[in-house]
Rosetta silent file (secondary structure, phi, psi, omega in degrees, C-alpha in Angstrom):
SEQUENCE: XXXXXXXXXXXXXXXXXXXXXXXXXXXXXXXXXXXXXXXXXXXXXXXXXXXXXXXXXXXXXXXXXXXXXXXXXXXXXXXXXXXXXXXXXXXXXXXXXXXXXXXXXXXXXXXXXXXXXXXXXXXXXXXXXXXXXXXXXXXXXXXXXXXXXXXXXXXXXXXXXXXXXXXXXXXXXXXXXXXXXXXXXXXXXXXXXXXXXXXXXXXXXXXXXXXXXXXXXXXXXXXXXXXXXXXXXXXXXXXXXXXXXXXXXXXXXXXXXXXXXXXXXXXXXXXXXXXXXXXXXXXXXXXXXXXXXXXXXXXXXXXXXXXXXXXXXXXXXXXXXXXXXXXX
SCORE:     score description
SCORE:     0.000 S_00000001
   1 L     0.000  -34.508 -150.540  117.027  175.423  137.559 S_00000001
   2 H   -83.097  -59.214 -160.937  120.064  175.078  135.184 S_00000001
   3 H   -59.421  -26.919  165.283  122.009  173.418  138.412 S_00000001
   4 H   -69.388  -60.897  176.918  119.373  171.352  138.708 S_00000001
   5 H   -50.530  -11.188  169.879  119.131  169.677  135.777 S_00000001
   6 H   -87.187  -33.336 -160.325  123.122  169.102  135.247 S_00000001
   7 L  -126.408   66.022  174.912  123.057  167.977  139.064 S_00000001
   8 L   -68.302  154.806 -161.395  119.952  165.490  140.189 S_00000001
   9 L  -103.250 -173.377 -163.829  120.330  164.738  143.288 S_00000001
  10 H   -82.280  -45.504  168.796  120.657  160.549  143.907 S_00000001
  11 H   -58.226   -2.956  173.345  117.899  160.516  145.342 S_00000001
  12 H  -102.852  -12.572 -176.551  115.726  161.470  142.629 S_00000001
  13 H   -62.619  -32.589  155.717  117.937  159.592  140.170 S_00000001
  14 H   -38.251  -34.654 -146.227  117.006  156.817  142.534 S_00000001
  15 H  -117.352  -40.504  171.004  113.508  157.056  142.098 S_00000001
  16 H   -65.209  -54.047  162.026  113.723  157.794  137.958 S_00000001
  17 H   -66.792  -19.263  164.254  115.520  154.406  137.780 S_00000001
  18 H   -46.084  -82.242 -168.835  113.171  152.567  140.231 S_00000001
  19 H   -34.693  -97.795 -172.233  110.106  153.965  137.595 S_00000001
  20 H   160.807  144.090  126.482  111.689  152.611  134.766 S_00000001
  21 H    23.284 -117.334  157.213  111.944  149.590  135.956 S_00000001
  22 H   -76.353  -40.695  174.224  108.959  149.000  136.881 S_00000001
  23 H   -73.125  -44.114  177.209  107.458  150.089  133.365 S_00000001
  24 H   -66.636  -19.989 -167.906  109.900  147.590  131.478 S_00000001
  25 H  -101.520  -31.156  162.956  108.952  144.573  133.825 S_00000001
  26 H   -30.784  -82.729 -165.736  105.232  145.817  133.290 S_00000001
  27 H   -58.551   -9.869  157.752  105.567  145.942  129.458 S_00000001
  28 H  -110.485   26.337 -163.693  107.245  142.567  129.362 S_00000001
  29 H   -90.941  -36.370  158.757  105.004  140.911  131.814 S_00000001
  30 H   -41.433  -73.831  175.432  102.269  142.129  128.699 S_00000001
  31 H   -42.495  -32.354 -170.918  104.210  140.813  125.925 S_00000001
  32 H  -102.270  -71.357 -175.879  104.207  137.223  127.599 S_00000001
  33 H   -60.684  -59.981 -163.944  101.225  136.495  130.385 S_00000001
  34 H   -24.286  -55.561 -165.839   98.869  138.493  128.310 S_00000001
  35 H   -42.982  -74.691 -178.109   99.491  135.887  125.133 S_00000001
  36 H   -33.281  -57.285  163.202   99.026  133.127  127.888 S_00000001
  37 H   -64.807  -20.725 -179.344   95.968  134.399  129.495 S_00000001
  38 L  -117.326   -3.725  176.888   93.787  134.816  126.459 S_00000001
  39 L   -96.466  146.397   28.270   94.819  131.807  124.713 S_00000001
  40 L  -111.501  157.011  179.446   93.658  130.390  122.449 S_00000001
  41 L   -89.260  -38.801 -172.221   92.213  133.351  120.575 S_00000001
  42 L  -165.107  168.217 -158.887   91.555  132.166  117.006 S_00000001
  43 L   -31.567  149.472 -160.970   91.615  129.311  115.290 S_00000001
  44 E  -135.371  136.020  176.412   94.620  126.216  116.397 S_00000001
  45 E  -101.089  101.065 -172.196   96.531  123.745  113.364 S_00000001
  46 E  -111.332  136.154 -145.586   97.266  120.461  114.681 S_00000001
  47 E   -86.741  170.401  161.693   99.530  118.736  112.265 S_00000001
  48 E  -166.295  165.279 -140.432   99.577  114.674  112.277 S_00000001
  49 L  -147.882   28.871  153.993  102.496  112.917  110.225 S_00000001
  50 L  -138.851  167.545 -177.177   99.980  109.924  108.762 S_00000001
  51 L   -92.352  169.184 -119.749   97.710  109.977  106.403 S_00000001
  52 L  -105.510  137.238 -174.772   93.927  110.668  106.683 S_00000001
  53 L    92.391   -4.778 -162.427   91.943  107.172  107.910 S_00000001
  54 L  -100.694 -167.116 -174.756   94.597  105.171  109.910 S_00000001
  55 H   -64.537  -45.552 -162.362   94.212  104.984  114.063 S_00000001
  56 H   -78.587    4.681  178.414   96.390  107.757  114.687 S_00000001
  57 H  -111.453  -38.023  174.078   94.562  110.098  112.223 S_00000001
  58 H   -60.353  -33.516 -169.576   91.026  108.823  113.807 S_00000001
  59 H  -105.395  -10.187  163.091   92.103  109.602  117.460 S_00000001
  60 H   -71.883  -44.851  174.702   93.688  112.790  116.368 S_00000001
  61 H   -63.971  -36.846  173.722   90.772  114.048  115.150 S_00000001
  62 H   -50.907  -61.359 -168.460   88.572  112.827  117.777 S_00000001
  63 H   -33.030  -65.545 -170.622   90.986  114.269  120.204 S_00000001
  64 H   -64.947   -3.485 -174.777   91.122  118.045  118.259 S_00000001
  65 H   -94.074  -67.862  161.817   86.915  117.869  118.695 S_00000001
  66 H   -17.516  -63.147 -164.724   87.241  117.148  122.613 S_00000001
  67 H   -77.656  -54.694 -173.784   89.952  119.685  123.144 S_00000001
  68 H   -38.765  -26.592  174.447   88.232  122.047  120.612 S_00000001
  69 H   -88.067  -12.711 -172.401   85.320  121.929  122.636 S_00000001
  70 H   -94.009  -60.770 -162.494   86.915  123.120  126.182 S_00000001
  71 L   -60.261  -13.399 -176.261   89.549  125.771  124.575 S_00000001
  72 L    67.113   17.346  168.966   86.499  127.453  122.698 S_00000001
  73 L  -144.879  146.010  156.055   88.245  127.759  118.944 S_00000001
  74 L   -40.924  122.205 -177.987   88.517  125.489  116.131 S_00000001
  75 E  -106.149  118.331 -179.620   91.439  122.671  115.810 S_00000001
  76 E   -85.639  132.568  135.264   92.089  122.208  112.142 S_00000001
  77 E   -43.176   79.621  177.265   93.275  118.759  111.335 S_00000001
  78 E   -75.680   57.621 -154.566   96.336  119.139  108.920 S_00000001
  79 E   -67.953  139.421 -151.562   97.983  115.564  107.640 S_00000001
  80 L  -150.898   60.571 -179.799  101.527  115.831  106.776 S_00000001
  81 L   -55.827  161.690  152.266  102.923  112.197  105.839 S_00000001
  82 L   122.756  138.386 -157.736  106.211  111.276  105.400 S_00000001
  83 L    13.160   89.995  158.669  109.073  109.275  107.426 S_00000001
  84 L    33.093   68.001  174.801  106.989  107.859  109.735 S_00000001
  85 L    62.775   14.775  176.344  105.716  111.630  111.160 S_00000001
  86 L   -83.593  -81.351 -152.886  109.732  113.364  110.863 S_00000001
  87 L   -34.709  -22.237 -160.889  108.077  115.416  107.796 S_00000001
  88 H  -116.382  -37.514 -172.738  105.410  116.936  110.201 S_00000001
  89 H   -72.226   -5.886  172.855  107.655  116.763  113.604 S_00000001
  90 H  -102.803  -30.133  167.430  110.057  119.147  111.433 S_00000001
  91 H   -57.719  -28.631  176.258  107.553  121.750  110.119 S_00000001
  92 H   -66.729  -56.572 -170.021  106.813  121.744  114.207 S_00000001
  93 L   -62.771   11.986 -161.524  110.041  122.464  115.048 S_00000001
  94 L  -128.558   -1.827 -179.214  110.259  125.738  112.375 S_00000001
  95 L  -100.434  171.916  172.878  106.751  127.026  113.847 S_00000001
  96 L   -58.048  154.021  154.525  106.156  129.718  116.600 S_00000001
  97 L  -122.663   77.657  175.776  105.706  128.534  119.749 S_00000001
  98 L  -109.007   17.595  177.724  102.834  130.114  120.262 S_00000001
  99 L    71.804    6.499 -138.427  100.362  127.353  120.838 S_00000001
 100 L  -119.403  -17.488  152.360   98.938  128.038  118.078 S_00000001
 101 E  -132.918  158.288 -158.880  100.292  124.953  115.932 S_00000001
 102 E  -148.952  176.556 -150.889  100.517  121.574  117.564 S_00000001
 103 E  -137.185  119.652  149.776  101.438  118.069  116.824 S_00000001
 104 E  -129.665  144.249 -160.601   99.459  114.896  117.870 S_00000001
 105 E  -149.622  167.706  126.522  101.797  112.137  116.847 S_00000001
 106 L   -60.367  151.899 -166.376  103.430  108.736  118.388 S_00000001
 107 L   -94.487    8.033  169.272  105.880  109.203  120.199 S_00000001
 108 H   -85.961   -8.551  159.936  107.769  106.986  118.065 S_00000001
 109 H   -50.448  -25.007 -154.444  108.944  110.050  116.138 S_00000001
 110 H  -106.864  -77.506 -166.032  111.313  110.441  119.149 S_00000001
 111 H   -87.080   -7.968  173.362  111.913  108.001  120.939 S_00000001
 112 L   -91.953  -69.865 -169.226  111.988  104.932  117.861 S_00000001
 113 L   -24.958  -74.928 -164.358  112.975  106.626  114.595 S_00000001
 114 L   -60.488   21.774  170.960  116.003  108.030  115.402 S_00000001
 115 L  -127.099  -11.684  176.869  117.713  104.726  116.032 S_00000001
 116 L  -100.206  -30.214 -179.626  116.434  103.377  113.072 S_00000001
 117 L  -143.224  157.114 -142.290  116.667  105.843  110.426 S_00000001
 118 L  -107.680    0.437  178.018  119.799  108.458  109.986 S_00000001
 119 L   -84.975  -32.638 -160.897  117.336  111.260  108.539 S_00000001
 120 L  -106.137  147.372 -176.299  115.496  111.569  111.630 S_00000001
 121 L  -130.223    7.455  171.779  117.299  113.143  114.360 S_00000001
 122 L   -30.578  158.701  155.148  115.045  114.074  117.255 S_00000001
 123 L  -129.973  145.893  107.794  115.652  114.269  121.075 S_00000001
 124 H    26.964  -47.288  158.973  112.863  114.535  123.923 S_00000001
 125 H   -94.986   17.368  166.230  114.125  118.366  123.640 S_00000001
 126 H   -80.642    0.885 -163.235  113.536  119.318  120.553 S_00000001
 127 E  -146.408  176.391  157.243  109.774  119.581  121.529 S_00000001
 128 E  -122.630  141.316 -175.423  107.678  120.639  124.889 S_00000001
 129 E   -92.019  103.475 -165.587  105.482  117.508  125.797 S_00000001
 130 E  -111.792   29.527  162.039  101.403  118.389  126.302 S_00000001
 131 E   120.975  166.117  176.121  100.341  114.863  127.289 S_00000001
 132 E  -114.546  136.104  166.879   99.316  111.083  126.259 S_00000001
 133 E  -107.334  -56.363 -154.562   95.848  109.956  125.455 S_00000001
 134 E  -138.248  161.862 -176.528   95.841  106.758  124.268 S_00000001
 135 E  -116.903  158.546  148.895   98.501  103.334  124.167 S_00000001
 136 E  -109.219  151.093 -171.281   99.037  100.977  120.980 S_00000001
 137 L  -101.007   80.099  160.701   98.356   97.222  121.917 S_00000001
 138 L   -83.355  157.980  175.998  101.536   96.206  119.148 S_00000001
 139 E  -153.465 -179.021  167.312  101.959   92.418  119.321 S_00000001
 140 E  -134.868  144.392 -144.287  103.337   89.589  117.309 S_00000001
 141 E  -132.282  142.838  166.938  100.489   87.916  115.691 S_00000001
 142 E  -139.225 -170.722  158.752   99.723   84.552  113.808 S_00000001
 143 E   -46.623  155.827  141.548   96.081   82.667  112.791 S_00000001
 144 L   -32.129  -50.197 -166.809   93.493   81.851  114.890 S_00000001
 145 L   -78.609  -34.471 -177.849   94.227   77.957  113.921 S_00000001
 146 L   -25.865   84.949 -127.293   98.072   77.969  114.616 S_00000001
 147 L   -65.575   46.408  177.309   99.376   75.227  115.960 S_00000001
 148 L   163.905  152.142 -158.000  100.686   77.548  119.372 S_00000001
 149 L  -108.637  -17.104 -161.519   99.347   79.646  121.435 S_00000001
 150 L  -161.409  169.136 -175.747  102.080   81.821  122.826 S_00000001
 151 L   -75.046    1.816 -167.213  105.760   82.987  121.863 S_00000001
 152 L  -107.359  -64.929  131.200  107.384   79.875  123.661 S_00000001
 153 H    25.585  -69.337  155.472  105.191   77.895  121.847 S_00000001
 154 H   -75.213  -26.977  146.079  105.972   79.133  118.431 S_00000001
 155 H   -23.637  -83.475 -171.337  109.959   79.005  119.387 S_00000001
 156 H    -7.141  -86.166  176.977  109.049   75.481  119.357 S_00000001
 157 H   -61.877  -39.483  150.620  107.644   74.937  116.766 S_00000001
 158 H    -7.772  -69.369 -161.935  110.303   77.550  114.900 S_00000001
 159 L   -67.891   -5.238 -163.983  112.881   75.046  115.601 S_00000001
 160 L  -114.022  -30.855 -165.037  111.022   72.240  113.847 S_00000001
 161 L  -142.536   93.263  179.099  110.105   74.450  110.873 S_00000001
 162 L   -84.465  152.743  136.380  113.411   76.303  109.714 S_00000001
 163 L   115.997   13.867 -165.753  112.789   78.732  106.832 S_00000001
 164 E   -86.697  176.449 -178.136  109.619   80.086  107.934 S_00000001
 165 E   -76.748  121.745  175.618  107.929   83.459  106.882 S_00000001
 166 E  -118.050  131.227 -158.188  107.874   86.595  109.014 S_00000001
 167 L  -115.308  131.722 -161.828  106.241   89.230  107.501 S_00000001
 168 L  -126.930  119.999 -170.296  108.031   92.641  108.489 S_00000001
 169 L   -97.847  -24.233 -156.429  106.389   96.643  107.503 S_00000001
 170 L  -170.199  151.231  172.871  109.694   98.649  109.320 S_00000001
 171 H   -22.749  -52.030 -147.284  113.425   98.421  110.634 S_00000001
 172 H   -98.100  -22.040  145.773  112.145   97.847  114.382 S_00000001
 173 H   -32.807  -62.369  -82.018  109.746   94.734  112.742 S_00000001
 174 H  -155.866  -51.146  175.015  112.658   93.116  111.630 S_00000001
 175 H   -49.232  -52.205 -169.048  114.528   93.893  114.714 S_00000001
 176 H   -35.566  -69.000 -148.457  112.126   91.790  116.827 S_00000001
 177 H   -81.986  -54.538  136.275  112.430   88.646  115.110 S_00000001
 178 H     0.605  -74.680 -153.042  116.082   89.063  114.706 S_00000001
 179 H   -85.649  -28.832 -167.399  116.896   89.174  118.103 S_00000001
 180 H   -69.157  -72.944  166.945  114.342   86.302  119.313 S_00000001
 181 H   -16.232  -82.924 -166.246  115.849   84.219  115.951 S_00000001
 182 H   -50.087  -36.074  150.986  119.245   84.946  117.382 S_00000001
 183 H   -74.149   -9.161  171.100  118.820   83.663  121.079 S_00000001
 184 H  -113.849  -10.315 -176.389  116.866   80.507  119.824 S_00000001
 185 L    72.588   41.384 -159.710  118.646   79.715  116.882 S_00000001
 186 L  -126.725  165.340 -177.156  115.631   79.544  114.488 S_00000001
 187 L   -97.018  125.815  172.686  115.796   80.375  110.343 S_00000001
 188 E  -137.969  119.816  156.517  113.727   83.184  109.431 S_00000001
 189 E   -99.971  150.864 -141.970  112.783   85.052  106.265 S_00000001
 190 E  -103.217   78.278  141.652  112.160   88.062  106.455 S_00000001
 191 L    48.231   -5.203 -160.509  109.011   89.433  104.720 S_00000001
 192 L   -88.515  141.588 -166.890  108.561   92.574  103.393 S_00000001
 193 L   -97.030  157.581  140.221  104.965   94.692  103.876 S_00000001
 194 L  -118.622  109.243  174.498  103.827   98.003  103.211 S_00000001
 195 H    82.984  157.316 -161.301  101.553   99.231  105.512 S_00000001
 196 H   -58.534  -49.394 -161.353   99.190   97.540  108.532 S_00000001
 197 H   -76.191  -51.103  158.604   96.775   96.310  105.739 S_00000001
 198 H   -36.912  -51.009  168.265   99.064   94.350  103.788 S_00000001
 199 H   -64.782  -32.503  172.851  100.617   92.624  106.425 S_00000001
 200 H   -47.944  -61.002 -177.692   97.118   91.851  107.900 S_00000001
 201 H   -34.357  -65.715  160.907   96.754   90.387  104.335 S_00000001
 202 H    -3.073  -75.564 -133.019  100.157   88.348  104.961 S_00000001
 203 H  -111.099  -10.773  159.509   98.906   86.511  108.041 S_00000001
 204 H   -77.618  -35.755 -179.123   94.875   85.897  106.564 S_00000001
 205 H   -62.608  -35.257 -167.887   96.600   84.827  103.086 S_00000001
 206 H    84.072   20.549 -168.741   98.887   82.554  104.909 S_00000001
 207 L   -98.512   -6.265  171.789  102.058   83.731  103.029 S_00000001
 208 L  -153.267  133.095  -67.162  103.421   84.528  106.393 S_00000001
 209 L  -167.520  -40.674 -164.353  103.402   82.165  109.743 S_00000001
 210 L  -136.464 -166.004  175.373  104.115   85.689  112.028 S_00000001
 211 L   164.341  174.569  179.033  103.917   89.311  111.729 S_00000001
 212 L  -143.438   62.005  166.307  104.303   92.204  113.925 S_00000001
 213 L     7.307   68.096 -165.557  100.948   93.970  114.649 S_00000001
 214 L   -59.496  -21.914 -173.161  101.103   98.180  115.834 S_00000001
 215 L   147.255  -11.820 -170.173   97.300   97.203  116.884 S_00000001
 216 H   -65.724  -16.283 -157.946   95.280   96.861  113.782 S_00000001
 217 H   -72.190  -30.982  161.207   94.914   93.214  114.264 S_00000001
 218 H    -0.917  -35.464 -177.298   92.327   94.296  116.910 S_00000001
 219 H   -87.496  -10.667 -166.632   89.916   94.239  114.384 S_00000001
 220 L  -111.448   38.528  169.123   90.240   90.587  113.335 S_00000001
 221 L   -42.983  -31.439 -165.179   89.356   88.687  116.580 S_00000001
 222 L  -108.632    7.618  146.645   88.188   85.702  115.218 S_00000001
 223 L  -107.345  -16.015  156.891   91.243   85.211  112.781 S_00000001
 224 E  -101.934  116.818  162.675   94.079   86.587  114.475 S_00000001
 225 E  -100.631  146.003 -177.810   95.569   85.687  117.845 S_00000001
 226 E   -96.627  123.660 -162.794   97.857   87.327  119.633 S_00000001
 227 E  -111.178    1.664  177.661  101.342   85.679  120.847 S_00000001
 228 E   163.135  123.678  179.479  103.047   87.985  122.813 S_00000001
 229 E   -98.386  141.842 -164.566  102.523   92.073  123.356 S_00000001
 230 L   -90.809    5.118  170.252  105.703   94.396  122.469 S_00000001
 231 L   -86.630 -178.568 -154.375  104.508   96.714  125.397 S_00000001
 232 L  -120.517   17.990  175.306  106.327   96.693  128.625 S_00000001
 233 L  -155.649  161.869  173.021  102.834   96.049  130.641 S_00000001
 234 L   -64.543  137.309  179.017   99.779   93.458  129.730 S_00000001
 235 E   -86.158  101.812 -158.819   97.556   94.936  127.054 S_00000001
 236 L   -21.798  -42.393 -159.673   93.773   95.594  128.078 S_00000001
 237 L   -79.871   -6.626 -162.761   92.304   94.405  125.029 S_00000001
 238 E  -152.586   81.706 -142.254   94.642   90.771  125.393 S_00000001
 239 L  -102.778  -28.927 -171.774   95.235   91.071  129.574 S_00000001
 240 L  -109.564   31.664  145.646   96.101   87.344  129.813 S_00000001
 241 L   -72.005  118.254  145.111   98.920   87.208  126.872 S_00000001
 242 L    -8.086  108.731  170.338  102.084   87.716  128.046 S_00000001
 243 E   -61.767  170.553  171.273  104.830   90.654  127.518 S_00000001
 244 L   -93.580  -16.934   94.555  107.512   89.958  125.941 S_00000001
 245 H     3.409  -71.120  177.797  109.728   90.703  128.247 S_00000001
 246 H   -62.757  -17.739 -166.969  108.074   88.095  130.566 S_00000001
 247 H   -79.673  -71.539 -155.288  108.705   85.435  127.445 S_00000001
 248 H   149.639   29.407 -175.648  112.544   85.936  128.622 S_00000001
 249 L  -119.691  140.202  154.728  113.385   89.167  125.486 S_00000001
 250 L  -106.250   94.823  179.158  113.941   92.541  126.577 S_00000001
 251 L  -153.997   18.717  144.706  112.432   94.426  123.938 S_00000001
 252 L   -52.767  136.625  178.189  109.420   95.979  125.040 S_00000001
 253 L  -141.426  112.498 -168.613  108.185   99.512  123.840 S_00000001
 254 L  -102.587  131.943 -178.259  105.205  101.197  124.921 S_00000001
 255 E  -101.779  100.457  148.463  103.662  103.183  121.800 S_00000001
 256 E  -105.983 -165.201 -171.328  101.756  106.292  122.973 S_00000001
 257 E  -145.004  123.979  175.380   99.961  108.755  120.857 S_00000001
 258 E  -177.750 -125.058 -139.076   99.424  112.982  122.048 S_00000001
 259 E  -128.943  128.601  151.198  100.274  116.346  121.821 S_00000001
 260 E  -132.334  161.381 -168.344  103.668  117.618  121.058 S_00000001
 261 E  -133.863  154.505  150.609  104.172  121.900  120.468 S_00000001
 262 E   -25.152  120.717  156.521  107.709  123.817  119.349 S_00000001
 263 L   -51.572  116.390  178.083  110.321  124.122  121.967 S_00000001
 264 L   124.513   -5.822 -171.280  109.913  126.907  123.579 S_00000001
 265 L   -82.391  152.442  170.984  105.867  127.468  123.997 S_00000001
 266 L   -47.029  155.477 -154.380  104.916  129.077  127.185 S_00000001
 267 H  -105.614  -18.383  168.008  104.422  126.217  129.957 S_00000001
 268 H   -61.770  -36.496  156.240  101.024  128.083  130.585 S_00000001
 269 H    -2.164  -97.623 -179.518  100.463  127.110  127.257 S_00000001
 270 H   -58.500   -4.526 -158.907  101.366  124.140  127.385 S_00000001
 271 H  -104.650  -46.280 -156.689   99.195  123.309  130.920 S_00000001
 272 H   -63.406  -45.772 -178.499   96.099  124.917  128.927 S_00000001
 273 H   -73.943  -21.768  178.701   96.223  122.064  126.510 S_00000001
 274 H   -69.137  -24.466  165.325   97.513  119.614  128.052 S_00000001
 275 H   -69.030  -53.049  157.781   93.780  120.141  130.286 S_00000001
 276 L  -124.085   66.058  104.612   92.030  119.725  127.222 S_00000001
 277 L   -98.621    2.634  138.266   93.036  116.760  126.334 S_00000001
 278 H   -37.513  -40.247  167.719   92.035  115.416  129.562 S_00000001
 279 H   -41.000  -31.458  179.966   88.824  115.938  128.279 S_00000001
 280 H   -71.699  -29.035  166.474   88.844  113.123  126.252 S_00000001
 281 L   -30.414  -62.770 -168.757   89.496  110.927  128.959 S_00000001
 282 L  -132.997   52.583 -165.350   85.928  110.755  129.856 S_00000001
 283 L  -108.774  168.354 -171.128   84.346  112.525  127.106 S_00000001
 284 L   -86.426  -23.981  158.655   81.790  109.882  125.606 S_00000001
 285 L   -77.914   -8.161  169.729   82.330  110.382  121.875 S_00000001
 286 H   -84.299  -76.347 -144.201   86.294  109.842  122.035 S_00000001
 287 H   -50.894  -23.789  167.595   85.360  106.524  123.905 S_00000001
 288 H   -70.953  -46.426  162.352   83.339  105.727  121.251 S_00000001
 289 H   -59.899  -58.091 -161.389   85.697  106.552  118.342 S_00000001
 290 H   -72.630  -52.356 -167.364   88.696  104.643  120.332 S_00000001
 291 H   -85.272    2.430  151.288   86.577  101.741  121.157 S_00000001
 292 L   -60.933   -7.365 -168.623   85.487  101.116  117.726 S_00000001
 293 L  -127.619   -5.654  161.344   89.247  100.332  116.941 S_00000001
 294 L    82.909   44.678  177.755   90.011   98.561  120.080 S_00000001
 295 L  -116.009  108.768 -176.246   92.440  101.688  121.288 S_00000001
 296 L   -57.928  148.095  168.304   93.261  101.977  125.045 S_00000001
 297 L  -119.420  115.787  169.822   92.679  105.258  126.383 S_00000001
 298 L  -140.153  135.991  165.053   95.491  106.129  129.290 S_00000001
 299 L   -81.823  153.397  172.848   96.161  109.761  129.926 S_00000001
 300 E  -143.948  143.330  179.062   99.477  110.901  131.097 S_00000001
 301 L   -85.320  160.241 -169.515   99.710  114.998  131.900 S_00000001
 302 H   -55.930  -45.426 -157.981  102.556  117.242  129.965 S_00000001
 303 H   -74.440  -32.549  167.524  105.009  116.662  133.003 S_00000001
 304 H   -46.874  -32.092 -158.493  104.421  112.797  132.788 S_00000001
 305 H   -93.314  -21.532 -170.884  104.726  112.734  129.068 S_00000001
 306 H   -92.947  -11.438  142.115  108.097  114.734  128.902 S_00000001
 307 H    -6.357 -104.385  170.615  109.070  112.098  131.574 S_00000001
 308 H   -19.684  -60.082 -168.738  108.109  109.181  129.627 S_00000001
 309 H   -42.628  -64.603  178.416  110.472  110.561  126.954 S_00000001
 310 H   -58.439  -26.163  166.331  112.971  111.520  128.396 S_00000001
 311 H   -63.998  -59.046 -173.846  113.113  107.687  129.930 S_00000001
 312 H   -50.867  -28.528 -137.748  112.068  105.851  126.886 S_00000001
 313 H   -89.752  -48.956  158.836  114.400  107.780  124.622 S_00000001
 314 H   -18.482  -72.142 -169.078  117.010  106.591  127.046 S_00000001
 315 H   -60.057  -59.153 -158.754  115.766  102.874  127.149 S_00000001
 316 H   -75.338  -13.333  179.766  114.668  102.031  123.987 S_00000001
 317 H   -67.486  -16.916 -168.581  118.361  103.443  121.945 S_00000001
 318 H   -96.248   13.480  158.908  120.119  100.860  124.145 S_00000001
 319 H   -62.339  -34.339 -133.779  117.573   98.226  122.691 S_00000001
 320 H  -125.461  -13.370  171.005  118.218   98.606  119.520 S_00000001
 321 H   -64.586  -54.596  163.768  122.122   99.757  120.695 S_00000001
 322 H   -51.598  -53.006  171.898  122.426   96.025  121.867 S_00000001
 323 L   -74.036   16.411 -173.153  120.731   94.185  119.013 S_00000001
 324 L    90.268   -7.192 -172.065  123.338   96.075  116.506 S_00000001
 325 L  -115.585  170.514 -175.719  121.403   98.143  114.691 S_00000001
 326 L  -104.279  135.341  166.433  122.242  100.944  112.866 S_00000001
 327 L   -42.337  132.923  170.453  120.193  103.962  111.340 S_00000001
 328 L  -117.037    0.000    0.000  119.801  103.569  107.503 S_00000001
């Protein structure tokens, strides 16, 4: 006995390391797929980084009822303002990524911001991507009555009427009309709003000639026209206006709005949720909420959306690399 135990033979030492093994790749296969298999379990905090009433607070919430109903647990709505959604996209990055807090944000935290403002510092991989629901129809907007119809149109007229008003809420506002102003040669003053309703206010008041619309004008059909859309495809709600892009600018940016989670959540995870908010797609009460506000609904699945980013994040810094500007 004694001989044995100083002197195992290989073959059983074989067989004692084999075992285990096999019990550590059991015991972590627990620790991980289990989490993954049973989630979600209890209740899920999805953060949004505007404040309570705007679109992106309307469609989150729709959004957390849809997915809330296929996942089986409550999705609390949490709003968390501040630089344009970095205050909420940085409490994401400091939580577990456990699925169990989520993000639904624009994507403009990412792929805009950071070229614009030196506080926010995202990448595309600072986050895992769980999908797109919905586009914003941004445009640049004047009256109903305006003597042009389209951005070539207003050029035109530009050059005839130096000194006019452009009413501008953010850095990449400002940016627009800048760069068009700089290839035409036209005098512009620059504006500045706070917030979607004020500038609506702007271009009903008549204190400003232009503006530059994220989608609210949607609501104003019969006083606001649309003169060119800042996406990079025609916008459903305005299909035979023009990109902007097609006007001869390259400075389209497609604005989506969906789910981002902490780098690092399990990809089953990320697959469960990214499923329901598919749901929304064709559930009949999102379509209802979004089409009261005139908000396209296009889905894109988590591998499309971390895509999209990773492209975008690309594209749009050499926009804004080209026109000069710098984060302030």
């Amino acid at each position: 006995m004694r001989d044995f135990i100083q002197r195992p033979t290989r073959r059983r030492l074989t067989g004692w390391l084999a075992a285990v093994a096999l019990g550590l790749t059991g015991l972590a296969g627990m620790g991980t797929g289990a989490g993954a298999a049973d989630y979600p379990s209890r209740p899920i905090t999805m953060l949004v980084g505007y404040n309570a009433g705007g679109q992106t607070d309307l469609v989150a919430r729709a959004a957390a009822q849809v997915m809330s109903d296929a996942l089986g647990q409550p999705i609390n709505v949490v709003n968390k303002p501040g630089a344009g959604g970095g205050v909420a996209a940085r409490e994401l990055t400091q939580a577990k990524p456990d699925g169990y807090t989520i993000m639904f944000h624009a994507n403009s935290v990412v792929n805009n911001d950071p070229f614009l403002m030196k506080r926010i510092t995202f990448t595309p991989e600072d986050f895992e991507w769980g999908g797109f629901i919905t586009v914003y129809q941004a445009g640049l907007i004047t009256q109903k009555d305006a003597p042009y119809d389209d951005l070539d149109g207003f050029v035109a007229w530009a050059k005839e009427n130096p000194g006019f008003n452009y009413a501008t809420l953010s850095p990449g506002a400002r940016m627009i009309m800048q760069e068009i102003a700089k290839k035409e040669g036209l005098d512009a003053n620059y504006m500045p709003v706070k917030g979607g309703g004020e500038m609506i206010n702007a271009i009903l008041g008549r204190q400003a000639v232009m503006a530059m619309s994220g989608g609210i004008h949607a609501k104003y059909p019969d006083d606001i026209k649309t003169l060119a859309v800042l996406t990079t495809f025609r916008q459903p709600s305005w299909p035979e206006v023009k990109s902007i892009d097609e006007f001869g600018y390259a400075l389209g940016m497609d604005g989506r709005a969906g789910l981002m989670l902490p780098k690092g959540t399990d990809p089953a995870i990320v697959q469960a949720l990214s499923s329901a908010l598919q749901n929304a797609e064709t559930d009949a009460t999102f379509a209802k909420v979004t089409g009261a506000a005139n908000i396209p609904i296009m889905f894109l699945d988590a591998d499309a959306a971390k895509a999209e980013m990773e492209r975008t994040y690309k594209e749009y810094g050499e926009i804004y690399r080209r026109a000069g500007v710098e984060p302030q």
